[in-house]
VOGU-3710 file (C-alpha; in Angstrom, 3 decimals, decimal comma):
1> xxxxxxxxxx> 67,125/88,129/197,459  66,774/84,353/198,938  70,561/84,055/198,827  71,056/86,560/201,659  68,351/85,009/204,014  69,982/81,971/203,147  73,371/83,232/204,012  71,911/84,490/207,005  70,673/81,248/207,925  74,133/79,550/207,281
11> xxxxxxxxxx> 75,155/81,606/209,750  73,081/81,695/212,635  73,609/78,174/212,344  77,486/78,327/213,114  76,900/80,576/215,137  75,060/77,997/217,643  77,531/75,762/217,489  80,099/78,301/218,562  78,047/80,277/221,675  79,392/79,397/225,232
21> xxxxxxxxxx> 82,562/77,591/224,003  85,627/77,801/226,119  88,715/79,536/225,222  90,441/75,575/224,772  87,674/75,041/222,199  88,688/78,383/220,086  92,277/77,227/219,888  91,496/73,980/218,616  92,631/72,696/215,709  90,512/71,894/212,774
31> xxxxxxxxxx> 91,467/69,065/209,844  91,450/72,311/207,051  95,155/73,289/207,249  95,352/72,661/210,925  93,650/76,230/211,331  92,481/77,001/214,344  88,153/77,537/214,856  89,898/81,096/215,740  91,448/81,591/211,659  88,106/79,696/210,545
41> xxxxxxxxxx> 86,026/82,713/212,584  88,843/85,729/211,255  88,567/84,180/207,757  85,401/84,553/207,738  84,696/87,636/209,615  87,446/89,317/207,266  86,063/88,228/203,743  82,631/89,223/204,786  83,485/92,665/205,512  85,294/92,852/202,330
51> xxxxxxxxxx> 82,281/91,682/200,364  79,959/94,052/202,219  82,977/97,282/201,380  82,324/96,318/197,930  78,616/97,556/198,039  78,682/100,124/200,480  82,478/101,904/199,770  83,466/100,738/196,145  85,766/103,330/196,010  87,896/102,328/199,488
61> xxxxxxxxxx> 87,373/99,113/198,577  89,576/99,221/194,898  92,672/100,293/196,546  91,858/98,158/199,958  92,325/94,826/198,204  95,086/95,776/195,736  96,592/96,434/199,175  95,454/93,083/200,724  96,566/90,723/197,681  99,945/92,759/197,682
71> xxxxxxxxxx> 100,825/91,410/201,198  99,719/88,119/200,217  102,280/88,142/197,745  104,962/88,084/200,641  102,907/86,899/203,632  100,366/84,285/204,242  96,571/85,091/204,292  96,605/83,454/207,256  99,009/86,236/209,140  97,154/89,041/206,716
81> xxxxxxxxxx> 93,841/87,986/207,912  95,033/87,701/211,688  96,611/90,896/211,508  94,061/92,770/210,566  91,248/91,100/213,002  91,934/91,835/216,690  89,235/90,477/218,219  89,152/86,478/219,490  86,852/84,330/221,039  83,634/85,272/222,119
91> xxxxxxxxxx> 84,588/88,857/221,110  85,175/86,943/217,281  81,786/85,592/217,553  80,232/88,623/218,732  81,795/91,086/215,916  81,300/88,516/213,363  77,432/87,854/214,350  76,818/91,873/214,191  78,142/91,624/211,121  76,581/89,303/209,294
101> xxxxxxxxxx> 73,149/89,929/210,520  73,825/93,630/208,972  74,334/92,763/205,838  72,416/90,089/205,592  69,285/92,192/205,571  71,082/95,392/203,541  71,698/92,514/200,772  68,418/91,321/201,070  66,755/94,420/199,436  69,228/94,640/196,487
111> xxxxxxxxxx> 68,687/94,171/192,873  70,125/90,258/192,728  71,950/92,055/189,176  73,862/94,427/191,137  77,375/94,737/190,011  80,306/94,666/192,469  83,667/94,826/192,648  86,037/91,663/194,108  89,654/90,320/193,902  89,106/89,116/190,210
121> xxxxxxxxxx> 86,543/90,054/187,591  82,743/91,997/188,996  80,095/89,397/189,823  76,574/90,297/190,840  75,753/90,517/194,523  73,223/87,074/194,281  76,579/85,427/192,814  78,925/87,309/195,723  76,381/86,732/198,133  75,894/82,923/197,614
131> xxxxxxxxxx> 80,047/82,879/197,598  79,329/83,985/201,396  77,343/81,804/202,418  79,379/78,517/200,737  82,488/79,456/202,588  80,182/79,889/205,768  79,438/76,462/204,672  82,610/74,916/204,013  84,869/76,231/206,325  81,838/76,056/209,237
141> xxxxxxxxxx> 81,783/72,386/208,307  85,599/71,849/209,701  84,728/72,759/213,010  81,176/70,870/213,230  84,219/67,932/211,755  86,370/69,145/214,737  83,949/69,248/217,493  82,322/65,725/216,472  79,133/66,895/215,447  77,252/65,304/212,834
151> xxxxxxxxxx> 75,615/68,699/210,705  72,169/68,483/209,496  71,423/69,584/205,783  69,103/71,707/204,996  67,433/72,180/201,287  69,815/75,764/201,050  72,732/74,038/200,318  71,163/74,173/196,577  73,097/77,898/196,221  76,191/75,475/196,785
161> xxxxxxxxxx> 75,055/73,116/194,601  74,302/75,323/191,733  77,840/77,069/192,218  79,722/73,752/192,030  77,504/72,963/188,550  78,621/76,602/187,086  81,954/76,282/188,072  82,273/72,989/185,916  84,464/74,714/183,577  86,556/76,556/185,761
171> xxxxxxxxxx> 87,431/73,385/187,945  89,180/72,225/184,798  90,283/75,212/183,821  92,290/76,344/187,255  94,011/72,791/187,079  95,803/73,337/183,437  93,218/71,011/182,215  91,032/71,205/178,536  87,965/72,666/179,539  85,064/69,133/178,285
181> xxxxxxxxxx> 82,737/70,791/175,549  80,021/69,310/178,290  78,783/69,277/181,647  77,888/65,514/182,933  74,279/64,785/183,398  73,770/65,586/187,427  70,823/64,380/189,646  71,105/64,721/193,121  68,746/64,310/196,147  68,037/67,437/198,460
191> xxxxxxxxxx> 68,008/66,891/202,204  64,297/67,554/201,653  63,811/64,351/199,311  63,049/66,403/196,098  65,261/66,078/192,834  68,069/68,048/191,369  68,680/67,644/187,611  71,680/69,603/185,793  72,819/68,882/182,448  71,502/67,519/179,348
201> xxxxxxxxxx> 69,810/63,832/179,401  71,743/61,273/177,522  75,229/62,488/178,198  77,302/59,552/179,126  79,130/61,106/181,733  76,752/61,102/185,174  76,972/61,945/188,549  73,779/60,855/190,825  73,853/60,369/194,793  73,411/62,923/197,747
211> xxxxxxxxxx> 73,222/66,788/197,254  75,127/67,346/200,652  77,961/64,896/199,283  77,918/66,722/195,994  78,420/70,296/197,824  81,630/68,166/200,262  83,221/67,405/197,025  83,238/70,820/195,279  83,854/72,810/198,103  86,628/70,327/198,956
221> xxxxxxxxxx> 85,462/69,604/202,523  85,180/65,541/201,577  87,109/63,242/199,522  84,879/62,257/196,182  86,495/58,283/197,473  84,294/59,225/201,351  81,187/59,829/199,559  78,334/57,403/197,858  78,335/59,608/194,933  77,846/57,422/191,559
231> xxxxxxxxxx> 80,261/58,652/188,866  80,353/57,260/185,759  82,194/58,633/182,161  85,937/59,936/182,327  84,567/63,816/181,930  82,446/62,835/185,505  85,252/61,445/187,197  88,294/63,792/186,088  85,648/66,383/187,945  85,103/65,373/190,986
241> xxxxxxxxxx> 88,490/64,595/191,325  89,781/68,298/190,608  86,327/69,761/191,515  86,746/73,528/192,994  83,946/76,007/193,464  85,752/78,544/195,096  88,282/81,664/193,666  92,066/81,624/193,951  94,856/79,213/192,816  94,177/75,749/192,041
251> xxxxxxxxxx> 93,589/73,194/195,323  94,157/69,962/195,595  90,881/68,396/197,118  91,798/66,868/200,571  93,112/63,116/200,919  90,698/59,954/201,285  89,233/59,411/204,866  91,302/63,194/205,952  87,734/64,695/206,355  85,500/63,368/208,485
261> xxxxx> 83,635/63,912/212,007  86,164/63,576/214,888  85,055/61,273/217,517  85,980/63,351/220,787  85,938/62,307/224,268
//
């Protein structure tokens, strides 16, 4: 399944950025929510565990996140997620690279039409899978933002692409609003050069520009106002200004220009 060695990939990738930092560097705060590169790390390391219970312990897992979104109910996730990950630091990193690479290659092997369990309705392991790898994505690109460091694209950003597309319809929907009988025409440009097309030709609502930009705006890491993305059509624009790829309550994408690489000194 491409989606876990892509997953994989997304990573390894944070994961360089993270080896040798200092303990002042894991306490730093990011522009997501102020959390630290420490909650980006547990938030990750927690969800990824829970995704991989779902395969391998379906049964533990059932009552394990009735339990979870119970205390959420009364807590933060933020205090859920810290309290249940002990480790910090390099000792994060570490526990969260073993991890990964594990299941990363048990997912590999799998039937991408698997059925799992999550916090909502089943999805397939290709669709849980890519989920994975877009919050590595999104939430990795807050501390590249936070450490100054200008990330380069690569062509498997397409899994977040294609998730942002197929969540068209639940963008509106999670925001209260009527659900367009259409998705926009899309055509984007991979980091690779090569062309992206969604939608039918002719609609009147488009959306052409930059792939990476695309991903920023649905996984709500940019601004749709930061970005050279051409919108055009009411349907187009009422998206990317609600536009939400990811589970969970309705979020309101960040503010213009509160996104961007830090310069540090």
């Amino acid at each position: 399944m491409e989606q876990a060695s892509d997953f994989l990939a997304e990573s390894e990738a944070l994961s360089a950025l993270l080896k040798g930092r200092m303990e002042a560097d894991w306490n730093r705060s990011t522009q997501f929510k102020n959390w630290t590169v420490n909650d980006v790390l547990v938030h990750l390391y927690f969800w990824n565990r829970a995704a991989d219970q779902s395969l391998t312990d379906p049964d533990l897992f059932e009552p394990f996140i009735v339990e979870v979104l119970d205390e959420m109910q009364t807590s933060t996730m933020r205090a859920m997620e810290n309290a249940r990950v002990a480790e910090r630091g390099t000792d994060l990193l570490n526990a969260w690279q073993s991890q990964y690479r594990v299941m990363a290659e048990r997912w590999s092997r799998l039937d991408p039409k698997t059925r799992v369990k999550w916090a909502g309705p089943e999805m397939s392991v290709r669709s849980s899978i890519t989920a994975r790898q877009m919050e590595t994505w999104a939430h990795g690109q807050a501390v590249y933002d936070a450490f100054g460091i200008e990330r380069e694209p690569e062509d498997r950003i397409r899994n977040i692409v294609v998730l942002g597309v197929n969540t068209f319809g639940w963008s509106f929907k999670v925001h209260g609003f009527d659900v367009p009988e259409a998705l926009p025409q899309v055509q984007l440009t991979a980091p690779s050069g090569a062309v992206w097309e969604f939608g039918e030709s002719g609609n009147p609502n488009r959306i052409e520009g930059s792939a990476l930009e695309f991903a920023q705006v649905v996984a709500q890491t940019r601004n749709i106002a930061d970005t050279g993305l051409w919108v055009d059509g009411p349907v187009a624009a009422k998206w990317m200004e609600s536009a939400q790829c990811f589970a969970g309550p309705p979020e309101t994408p960040p503010q213009p220009g509160s996104r961007q690489v830090e310069k540090c000194t």
